[in-house]
C-alpha positions in Angstrom: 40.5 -22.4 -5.3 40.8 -18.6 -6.4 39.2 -16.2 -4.5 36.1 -14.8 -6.2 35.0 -11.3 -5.5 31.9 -9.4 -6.2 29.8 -6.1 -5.3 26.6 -5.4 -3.9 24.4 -2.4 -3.0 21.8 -1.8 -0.7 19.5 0.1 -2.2 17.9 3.6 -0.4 14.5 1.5 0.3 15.8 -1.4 2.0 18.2 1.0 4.0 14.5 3.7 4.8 12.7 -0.3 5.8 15.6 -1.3 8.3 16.9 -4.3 6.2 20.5 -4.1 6.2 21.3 -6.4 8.8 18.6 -8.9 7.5 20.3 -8.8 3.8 23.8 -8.7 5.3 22.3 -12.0 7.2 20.8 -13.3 4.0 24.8 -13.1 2.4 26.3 -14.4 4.9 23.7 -17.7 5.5 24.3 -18.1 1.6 28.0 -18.8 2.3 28.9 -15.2 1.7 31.9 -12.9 3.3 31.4 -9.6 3.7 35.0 -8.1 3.3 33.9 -4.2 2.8 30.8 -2.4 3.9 30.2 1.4 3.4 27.7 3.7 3.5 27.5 6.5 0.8 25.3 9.2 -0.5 25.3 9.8 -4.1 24.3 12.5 -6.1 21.1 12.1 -8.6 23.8 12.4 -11.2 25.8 9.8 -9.8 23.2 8.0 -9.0 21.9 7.6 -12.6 24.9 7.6 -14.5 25.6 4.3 -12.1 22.2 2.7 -13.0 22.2 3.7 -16.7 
């Protein structure tokens, strides 16, 4: 079986409300690995230009 890969962000909110472990949880109960975690601040220009 090939190893499938995919990404995910936490958005600012859920980070602000404490939820990282619970979503990181969520993945993982769903049969998810988490290979890679970081934590980065963006710019409002990065930050759109990702979202546009």
């Amino acid at each position: 079986m090939a190893l499938e890969r995919t990404f995910s962000m936490i958005k600012p909110d859920a980070t602000r409300r404490n939820l990282t472990g619970a979503i990181t949880r969520m993945l993982e109960e769903a049969g998810l690995r988490v290979i890679a975690s970081r934590r980065v601040w963006m710019s409002r220009r990065e930050a759109e230009g990702f979202y546009a």
